[in-house]
N, C-alpha and C positions, 0 to 999 in steps of 0.2 A: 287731503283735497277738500275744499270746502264749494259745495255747491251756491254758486251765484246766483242761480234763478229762483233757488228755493227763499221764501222767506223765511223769517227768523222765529220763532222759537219761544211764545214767553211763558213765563212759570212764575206762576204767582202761590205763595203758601200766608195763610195770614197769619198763624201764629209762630212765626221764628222767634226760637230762643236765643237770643244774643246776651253778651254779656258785656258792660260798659267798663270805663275806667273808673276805680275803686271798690269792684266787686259786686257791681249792683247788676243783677239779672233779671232782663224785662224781656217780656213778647213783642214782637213791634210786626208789623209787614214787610215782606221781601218779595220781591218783583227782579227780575232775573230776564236776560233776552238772550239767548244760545242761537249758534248756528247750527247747522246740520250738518254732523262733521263725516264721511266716511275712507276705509282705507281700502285700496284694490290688493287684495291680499290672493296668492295664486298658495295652493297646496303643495309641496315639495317633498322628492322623494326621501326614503331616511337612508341617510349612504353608512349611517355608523356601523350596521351592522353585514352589511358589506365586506367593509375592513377589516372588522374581526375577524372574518371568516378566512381571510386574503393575510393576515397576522397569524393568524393558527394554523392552516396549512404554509406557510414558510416556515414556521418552528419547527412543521415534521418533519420537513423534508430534512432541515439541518439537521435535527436530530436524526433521523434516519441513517445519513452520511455519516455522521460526524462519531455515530456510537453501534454503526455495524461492522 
């Protein structure tokens, strides 16, 4: 989600190392304009272990059964 009221975001670094065609590496200026990006992220339960638990008591029971 990108918020629309917010403004934008610049980034200026004056010594970027870039690198040109033929191998030649200069510093030049770089100036950058970002938005402010964020994600509505909720916390979830962890069911994995759950499962397990609901897979390991099934095997006993079968085994129980199946070798008493």
């Amino acid at each position: 989600m990108i918020l629309e009221d917010a403004p934008p975001v610049h980034v200026h670094n004056a010594k970027k190392i870039k690198r040109k065609h033929g191998g030649i590496v200069v510093s030049e200026l770089e100036t950058k304009e970002c938005k402010v990006v964020f994600k509505k992220r909720r916390l979830m339960d962890n069911f994995d272990s759950t499962i397990w638990i609901l897979v390991i008591f099934y095997l006993l029971i079968v085994y129980l059964f199946l070798y008493k």
